[in-house]
Each structure stands twice: as structure tokens, then as C-alpha cells.
mmCIF file of the C-alpha atoms, coordinates in Angstrom:
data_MODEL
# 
_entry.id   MODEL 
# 
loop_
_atom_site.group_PDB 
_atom_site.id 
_atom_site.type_symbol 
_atom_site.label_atom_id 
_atom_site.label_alt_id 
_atom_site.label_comp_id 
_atom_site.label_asym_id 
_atom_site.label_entity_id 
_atom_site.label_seq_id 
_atom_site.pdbx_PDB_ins_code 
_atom_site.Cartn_x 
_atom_site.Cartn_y 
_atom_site.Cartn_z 
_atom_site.occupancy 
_atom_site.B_iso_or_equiv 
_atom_site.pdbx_formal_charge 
_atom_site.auth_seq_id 
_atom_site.auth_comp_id 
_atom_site.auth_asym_id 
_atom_site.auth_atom_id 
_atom_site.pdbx_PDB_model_num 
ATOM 1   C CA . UNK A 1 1   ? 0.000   0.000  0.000   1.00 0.00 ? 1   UNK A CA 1 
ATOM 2   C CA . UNK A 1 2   ? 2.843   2.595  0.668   1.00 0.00 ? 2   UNK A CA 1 
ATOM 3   C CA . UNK A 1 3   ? 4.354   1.982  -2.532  1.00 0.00 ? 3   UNK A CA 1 
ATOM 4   C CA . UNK A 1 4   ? 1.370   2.316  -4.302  1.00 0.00 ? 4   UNK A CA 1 
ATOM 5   C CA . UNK A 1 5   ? 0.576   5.585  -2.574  1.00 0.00 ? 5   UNK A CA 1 
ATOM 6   C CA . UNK A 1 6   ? 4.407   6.880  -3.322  1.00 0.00 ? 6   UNK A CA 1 
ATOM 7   C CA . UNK A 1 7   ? 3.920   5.686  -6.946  1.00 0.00 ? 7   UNK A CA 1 
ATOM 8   C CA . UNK A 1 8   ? 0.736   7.830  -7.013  1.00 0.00 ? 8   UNK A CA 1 
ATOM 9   C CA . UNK A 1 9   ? 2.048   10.936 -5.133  1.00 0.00 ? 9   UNK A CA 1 
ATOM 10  C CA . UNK A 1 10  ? 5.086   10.831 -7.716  1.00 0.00 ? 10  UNK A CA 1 
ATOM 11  C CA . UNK A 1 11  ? 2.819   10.617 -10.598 1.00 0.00 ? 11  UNK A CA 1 
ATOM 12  C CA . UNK A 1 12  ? 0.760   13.513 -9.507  1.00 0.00 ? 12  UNK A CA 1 
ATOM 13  C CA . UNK A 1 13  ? 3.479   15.459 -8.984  1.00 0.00 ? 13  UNK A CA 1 
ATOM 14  C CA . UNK A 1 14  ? 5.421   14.878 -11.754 1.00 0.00 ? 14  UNK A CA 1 
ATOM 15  C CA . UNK A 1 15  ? 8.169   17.818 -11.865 1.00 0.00 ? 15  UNK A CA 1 
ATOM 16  C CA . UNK A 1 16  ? 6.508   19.691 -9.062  1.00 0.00 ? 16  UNK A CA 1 
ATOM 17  C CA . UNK A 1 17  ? 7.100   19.666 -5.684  1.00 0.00 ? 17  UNK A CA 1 
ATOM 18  C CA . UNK A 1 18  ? 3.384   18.911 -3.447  1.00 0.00 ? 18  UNK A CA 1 
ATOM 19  C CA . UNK A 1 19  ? 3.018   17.569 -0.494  1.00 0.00 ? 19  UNK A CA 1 
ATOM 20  C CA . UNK A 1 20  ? 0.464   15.062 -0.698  1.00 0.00 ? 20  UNK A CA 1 
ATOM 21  C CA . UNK A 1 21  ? 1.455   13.150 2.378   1.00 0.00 ? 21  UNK A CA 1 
ATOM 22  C CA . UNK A 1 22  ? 0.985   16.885 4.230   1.00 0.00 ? 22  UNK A CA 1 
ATOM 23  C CA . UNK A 1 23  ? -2.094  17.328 2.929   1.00 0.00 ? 23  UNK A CA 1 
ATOM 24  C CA . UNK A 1 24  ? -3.621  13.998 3.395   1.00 0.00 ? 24  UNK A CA 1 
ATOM 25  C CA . UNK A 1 25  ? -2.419  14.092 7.396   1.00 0.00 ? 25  UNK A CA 1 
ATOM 26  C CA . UNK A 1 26  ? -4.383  17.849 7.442   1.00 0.00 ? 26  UNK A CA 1 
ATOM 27  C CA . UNK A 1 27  ? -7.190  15.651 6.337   1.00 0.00 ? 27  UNK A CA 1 
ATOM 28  C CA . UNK A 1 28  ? -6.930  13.669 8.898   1.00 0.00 ? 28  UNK A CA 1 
ATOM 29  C CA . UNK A 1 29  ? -6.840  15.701 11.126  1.00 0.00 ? 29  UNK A CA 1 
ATOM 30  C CA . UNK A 1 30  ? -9.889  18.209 10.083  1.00 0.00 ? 30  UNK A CA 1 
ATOM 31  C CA . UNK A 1 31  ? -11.675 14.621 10.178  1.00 0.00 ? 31  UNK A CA 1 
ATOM 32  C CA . UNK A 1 32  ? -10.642 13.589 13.531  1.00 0.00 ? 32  UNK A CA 1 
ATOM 33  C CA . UNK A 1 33  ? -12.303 16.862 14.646  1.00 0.00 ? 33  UNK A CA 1 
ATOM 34  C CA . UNK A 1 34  ? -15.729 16.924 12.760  1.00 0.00 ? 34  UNK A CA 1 
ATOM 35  C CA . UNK A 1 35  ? -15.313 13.371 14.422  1.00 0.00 ? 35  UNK A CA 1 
ATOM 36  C CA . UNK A 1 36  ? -14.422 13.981 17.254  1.00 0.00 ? 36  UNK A CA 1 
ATOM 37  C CA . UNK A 1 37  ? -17.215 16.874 17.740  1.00 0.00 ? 37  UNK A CA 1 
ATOM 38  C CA . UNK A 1 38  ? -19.748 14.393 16.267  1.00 0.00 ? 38  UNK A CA 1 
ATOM 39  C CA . UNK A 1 39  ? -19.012 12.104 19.088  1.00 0.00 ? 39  UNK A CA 1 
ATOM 40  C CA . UNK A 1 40  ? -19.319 14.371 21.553  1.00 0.00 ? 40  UNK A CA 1 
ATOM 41  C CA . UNK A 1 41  ? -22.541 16.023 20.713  1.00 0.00 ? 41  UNK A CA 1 
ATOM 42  C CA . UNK A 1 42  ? -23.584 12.194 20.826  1.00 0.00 ? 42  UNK A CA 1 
ATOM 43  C CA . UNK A 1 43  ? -22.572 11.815 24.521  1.00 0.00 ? 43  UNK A CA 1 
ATOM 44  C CA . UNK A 1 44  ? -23.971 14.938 25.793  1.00 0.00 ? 44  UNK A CA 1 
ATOM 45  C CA . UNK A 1 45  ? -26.998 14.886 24.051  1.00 0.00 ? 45  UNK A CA 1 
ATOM 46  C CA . UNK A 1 46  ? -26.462 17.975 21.847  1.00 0.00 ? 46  UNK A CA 1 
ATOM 47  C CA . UNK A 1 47  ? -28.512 18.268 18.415  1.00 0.00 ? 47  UNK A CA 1 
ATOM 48  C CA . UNK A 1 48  ? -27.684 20.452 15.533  1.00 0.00 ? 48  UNK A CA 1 
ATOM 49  C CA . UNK A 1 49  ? -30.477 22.883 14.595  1.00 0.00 ? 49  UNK A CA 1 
ATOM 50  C CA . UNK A 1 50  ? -33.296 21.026 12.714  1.00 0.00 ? 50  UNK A CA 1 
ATOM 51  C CA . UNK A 1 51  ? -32.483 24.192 10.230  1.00 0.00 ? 51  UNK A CA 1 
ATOM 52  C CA . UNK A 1 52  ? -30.161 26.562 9.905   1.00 0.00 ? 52  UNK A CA 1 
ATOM 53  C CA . UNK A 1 53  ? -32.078 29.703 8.387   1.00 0.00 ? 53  UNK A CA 1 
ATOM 54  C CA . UNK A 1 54  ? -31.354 32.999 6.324   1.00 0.00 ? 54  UNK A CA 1 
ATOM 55  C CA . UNK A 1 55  ? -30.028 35.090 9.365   1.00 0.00 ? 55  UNK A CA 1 
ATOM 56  C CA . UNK A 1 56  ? -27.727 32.096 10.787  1.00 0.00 ? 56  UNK A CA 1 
ATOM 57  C CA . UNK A 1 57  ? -26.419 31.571 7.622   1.00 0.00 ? 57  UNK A CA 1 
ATOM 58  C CA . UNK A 1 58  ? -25.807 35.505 6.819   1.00 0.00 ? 58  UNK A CA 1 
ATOM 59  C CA . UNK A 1 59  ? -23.963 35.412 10.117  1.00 0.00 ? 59  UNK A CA 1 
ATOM 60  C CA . UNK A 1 60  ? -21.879 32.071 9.529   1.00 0.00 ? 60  UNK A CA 1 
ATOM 61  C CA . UNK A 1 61  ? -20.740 33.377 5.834   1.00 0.00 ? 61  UNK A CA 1 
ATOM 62  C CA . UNK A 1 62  ? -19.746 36.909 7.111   1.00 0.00 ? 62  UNK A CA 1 
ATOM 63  C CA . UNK A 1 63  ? -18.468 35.920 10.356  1.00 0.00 ? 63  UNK A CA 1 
ATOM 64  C CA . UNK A 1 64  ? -16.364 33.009 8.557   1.00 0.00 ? 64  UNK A CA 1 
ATOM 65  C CA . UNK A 1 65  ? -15.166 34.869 6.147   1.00 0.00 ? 65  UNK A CA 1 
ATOM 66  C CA . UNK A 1 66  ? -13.848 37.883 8.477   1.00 0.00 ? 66  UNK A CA 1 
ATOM 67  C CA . UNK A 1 67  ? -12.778 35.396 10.798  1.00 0.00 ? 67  UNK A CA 1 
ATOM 68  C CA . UNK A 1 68  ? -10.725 33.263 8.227   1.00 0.00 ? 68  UNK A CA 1 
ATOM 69  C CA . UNK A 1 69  ? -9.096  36.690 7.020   1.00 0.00 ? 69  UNK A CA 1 
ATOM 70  C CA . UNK A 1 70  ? -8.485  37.558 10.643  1.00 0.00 ? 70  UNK A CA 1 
ATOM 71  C CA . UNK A 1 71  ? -6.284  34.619 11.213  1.00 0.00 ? 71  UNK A CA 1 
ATOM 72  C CA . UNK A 1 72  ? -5.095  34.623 7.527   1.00 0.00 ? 72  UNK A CA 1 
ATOM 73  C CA . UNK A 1 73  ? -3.628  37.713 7.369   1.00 0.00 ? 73  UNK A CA 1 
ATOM 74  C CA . UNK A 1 74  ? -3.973  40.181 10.651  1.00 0.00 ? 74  UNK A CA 1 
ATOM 75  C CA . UNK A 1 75  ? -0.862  41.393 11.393  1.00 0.00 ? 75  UNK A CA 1 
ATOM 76  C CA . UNK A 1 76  ? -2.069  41.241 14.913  1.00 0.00 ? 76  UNK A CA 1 
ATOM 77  C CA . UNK A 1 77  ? -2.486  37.468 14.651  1.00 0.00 ? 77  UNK A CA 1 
ATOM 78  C CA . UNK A 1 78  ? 1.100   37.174 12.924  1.00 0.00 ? 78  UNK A CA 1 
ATOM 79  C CA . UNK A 1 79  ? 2.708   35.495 16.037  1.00 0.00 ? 79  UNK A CA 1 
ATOM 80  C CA . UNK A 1 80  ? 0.166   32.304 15.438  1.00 0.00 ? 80  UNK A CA 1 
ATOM 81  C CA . UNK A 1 81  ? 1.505   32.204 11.552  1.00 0.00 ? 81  UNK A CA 1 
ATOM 82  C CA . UNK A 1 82  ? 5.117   33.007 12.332  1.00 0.00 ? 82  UNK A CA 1 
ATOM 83  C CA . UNK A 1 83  ? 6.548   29.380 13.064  1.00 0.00 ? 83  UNK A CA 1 
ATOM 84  C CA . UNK A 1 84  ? 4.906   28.557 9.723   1.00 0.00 ? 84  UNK A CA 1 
ATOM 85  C CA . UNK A 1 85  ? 5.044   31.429 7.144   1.00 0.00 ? 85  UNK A CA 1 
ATOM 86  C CA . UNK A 1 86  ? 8.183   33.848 6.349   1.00 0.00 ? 86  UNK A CA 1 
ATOM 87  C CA . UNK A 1 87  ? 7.082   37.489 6.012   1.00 0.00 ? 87  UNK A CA 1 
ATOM 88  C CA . UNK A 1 88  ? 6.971   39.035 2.786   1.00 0.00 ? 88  UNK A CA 1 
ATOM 89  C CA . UNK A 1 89  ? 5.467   42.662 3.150   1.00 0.00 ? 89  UNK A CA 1 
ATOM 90  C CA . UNK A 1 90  ? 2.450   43.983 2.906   1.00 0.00 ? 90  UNK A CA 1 
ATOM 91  C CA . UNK A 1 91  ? -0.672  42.418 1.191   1.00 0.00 ? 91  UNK A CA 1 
ATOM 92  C CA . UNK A 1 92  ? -3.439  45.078 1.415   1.00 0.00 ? 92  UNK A CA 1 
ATOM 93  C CA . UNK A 1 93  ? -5.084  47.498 4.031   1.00 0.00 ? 93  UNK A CA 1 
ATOM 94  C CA . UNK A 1 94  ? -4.289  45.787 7.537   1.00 0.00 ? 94  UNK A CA 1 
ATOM 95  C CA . UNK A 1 95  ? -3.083  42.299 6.172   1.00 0.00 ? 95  UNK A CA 1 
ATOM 96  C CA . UNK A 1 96  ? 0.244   40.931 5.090   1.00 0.00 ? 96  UNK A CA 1 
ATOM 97  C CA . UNK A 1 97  ? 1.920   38.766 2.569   1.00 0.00 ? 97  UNK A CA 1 
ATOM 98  C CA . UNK A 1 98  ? 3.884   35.831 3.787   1.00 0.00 ? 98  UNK A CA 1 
ATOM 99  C CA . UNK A 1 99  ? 5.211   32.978 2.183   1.00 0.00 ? 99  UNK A CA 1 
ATOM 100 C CA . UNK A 1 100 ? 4.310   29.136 3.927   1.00 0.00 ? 100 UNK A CA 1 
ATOM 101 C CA . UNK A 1 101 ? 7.393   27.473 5.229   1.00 0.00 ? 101 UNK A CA 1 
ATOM 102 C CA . UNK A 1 102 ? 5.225   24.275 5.140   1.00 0.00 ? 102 UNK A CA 1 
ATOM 103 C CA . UNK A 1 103 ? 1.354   22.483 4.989   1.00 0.00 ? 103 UNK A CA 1 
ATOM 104 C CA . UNK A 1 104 ? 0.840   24.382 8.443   1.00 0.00 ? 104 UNK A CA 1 
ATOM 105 C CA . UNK A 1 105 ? 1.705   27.547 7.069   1.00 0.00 ? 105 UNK A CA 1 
ATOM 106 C CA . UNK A 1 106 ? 0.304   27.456 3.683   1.00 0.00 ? 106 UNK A CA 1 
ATOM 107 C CA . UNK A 1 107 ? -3.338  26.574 5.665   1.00 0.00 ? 107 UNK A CA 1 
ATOM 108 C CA . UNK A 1 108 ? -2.790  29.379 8.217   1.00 0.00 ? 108 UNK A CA 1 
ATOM 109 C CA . UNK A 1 109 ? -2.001  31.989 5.526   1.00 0.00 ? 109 UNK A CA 1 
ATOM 110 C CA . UNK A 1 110 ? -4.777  31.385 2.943   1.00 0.00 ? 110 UNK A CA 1 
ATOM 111 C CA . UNK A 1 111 ? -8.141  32.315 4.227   1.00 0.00 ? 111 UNK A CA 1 
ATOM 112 C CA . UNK A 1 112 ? -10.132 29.798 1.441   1.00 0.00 ? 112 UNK A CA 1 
ATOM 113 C CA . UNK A 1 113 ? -7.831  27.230 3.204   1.00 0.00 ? 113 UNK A CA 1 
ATOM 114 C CA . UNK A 1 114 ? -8.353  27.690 6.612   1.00 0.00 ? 114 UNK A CA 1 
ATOM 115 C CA . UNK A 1 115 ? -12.171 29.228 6.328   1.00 0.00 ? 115 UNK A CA 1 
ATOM 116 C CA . UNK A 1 116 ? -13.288 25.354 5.773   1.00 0.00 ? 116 UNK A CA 1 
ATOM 117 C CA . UNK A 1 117 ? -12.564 24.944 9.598   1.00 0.00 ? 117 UNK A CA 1 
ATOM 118 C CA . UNK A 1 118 ? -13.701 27.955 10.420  1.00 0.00 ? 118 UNK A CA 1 
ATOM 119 C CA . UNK A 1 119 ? -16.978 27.356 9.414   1.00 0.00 ? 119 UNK A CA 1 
ATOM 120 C CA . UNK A 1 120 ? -17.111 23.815 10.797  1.00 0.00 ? 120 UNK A CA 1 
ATOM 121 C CA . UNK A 1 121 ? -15.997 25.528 14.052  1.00 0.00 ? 121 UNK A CA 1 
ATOM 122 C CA . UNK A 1 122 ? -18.891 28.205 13.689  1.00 0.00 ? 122 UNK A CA 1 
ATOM 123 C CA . UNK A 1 123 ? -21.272 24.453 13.280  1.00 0.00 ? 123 UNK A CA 1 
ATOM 124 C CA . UNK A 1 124 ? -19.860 22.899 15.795  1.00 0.00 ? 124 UNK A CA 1 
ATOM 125 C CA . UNK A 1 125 ? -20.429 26.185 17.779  1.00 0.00 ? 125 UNK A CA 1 
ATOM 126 C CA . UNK A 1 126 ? -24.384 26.057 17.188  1.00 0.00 ? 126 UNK A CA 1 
ATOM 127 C CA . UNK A 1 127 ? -24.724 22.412 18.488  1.00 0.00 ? 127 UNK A CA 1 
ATOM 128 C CA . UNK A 1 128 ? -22.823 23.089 22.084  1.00 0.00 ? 128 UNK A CA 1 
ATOM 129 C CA . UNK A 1 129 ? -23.281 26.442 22.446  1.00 0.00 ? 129 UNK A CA 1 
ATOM 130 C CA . UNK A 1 130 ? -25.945 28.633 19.819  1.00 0.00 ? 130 UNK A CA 1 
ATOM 131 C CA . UNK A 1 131 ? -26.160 31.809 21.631  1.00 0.00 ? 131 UNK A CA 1 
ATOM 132 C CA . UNK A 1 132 ? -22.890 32.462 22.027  1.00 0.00 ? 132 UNK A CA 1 
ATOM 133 C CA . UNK A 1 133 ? -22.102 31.400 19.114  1.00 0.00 ? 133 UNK A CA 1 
ATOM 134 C CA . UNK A 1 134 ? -24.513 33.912 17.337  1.00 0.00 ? 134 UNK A CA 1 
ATOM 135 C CA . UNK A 1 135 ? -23.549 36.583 19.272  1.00 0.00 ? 135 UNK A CA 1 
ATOM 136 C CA . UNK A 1 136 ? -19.132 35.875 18.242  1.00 0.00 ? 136 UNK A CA 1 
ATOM 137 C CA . UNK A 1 137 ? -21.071 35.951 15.292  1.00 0.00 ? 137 UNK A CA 1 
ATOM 138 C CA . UNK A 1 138 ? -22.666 38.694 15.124  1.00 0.00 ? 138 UNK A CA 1 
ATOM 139 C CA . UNK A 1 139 ? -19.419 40.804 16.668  1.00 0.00 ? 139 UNK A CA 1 
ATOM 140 C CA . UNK A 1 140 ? -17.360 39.401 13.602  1.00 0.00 ? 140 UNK A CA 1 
ATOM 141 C CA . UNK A 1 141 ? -20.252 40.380 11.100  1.00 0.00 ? 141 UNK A CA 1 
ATOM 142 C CA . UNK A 1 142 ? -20.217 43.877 12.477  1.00 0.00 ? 142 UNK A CA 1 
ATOM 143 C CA . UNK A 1 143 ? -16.250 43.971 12.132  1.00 0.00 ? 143 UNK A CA 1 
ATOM 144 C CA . UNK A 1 144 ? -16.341 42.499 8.678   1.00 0.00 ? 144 UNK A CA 1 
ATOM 145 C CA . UNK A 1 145 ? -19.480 45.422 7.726   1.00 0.00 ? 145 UNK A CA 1 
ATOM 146 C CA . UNK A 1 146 ? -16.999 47.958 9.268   1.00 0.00 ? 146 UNK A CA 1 
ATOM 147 C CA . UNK A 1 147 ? -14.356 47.077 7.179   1.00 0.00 ? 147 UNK A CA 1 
ATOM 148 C CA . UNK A 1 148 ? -16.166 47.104 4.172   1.00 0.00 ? 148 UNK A CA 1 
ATOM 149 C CA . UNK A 1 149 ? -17.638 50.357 4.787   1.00 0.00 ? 149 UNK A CA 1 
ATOM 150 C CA . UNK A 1 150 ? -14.119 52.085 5.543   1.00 0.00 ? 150 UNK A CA 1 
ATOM 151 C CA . UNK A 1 151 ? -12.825 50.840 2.330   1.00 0.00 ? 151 UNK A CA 1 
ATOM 152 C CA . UNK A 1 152 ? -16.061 52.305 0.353   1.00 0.00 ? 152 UNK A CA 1 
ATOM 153 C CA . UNK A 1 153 ? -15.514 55.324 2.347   1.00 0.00 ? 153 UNK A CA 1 
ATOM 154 C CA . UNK A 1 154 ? -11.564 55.527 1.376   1.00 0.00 ? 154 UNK A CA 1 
ATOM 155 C CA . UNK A 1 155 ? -12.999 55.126 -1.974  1.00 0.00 ? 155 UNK A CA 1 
ATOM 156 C CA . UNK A 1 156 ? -15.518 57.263 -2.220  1.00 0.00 ? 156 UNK A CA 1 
ATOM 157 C CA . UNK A 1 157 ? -13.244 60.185 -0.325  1.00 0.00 ? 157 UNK A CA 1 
ATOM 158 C CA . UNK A 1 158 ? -10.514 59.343 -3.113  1.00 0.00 ? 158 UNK A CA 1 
ATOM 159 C CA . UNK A 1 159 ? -13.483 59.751 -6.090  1.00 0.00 ? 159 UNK A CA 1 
ATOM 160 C CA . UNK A 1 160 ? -14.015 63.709 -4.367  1.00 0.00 ? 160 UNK A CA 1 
ATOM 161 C CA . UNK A 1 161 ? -10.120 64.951 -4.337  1.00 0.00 ? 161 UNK A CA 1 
# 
């Protein structure tokens, strides 16, 4: 079985360099938690909502996304990327640019990667606890509608000079 899997990693990558092996533990690992969560709200007696509806789901997308560029690429939350990423300037208003040393780092610094758990956090969230979660929510909707309305103001203010 290992030999087939090398065979099949090689193949793939042919004269590129990917970590499949990486990847596939990272897998394992986001798997082990959705398990591991799953079991849990089995033990305590926890249900998931019997729907999730237009409001929850407004506040999961924004809140996710904020959240995932939050970790992604605050240069407040740098210290959490630094053992895995190698700074490379600036990206954009209040994030940075940083090259992954490794899987870890290339999943911290790329909010599509790392907004996957996110959101599965933000689920798991609404079977233990649902009004907190809302309300974390809620705070990182509100952040994320901030930001979005400085940079239209920046904008607009640019448009008048």
C-alpha cells in the first residue's frame, strides 16, 4: 500500500514539488475533529439545529469569512503564523503577505484554506453552544461590515479629491 501511494504521489506530482502526504495528514486531522465533535454532541446529548435559516447563515458566511481573514492575514495574529510562514510585506489594508514554510503555514495563511474549519468551528459552535455562538457571530459580522464600509468610504473620499 505505501508503494502504491508513493507511486501515485510521484505521478501527480510529476516535476513539481506537493506535499500530498501533508495534505492527506491535514485531512486527517480536520476529520478527527468533525469526528471527534460528532461524538461528543452524541454523549452529551447535543442536536444540531433542525435548520439553519437565512439570518444564521448571513452570520456564519460573514463571520467566517472575516474570521478566516483575521487569522489569515492580521498582522495582529502574525505570532500564530510566524513558526509557519516567512514574512513578505504587505498584502493590502491591515493584512500581510507571507510565504508558507510548510502544509501548516500554507493553511494558516490562505483564508479559502483555513475558512473550511472555520466554518465547521462556527457548526460545531451552534450544536454546544448557539447563543454564544450567534452573538461571536454577530461581533465578527459587524467587524467584517466595518471594514467594508471604511474601504467604500476611502474610496468614495478618493473619487471627491
Amino acid at each position: 500500500m505505501t508503494e502504491f501511494l508513493e507511486k501515485t504521489g510521484q505521478e501527480y506530482e510529476g516535476d513539481h514539488d506537493r506535499p500530498l502526504a501533508a495534505y492527506a495528514r491535514v485531512i486527517g486531522v480536520y476529520g478527527a475533529a468533525v469526528t471527534a465533535a460528532a461524538v461528543a454532541a452524541k454523549l452529551t446529548g447535543k442536536r444540531p439545529p433542525e435548520r439553519i435559516g437565512p439570518m444564521d447563515l448571513t452570520l456564519m458566511a460573514a463571520c467566517t469569512h472575516k474570521l478566516a481573514r483575521l487569522l489569515a492575514k492580521d498582522p495582529v495574529t502574525s505570532p500564530i503564523r510566524a513558526p509557519f510562514t516567512r514574512y513578505q510585506g504587505v498584502s493590502g489594508p491591515s493584512e500581510l503577505k507571507e510565504e508558507p514554510r510548510n502544509t501548516i503555514g500554507e493553511l494558516l495563511s490562505c483564508p479559502f484554506c483555513i475558512a473550511q474549519w472555520v466554518a465547521t468551528g462556527y457548526a460545531v459552535g451552534l450544536v454546544f453552544a448557539p447563543r454564544a455562538t450567534r452573538l461571536a457571530g454577530a461581533a465578527m459580522t459587524a467587524v467584517a461590515a466595518s471594514d467594508w464600509l471604511r474601504l467604500a468610504y476611502a474610496k468614495l473620499m478618493k473619487s471627491v479629491e
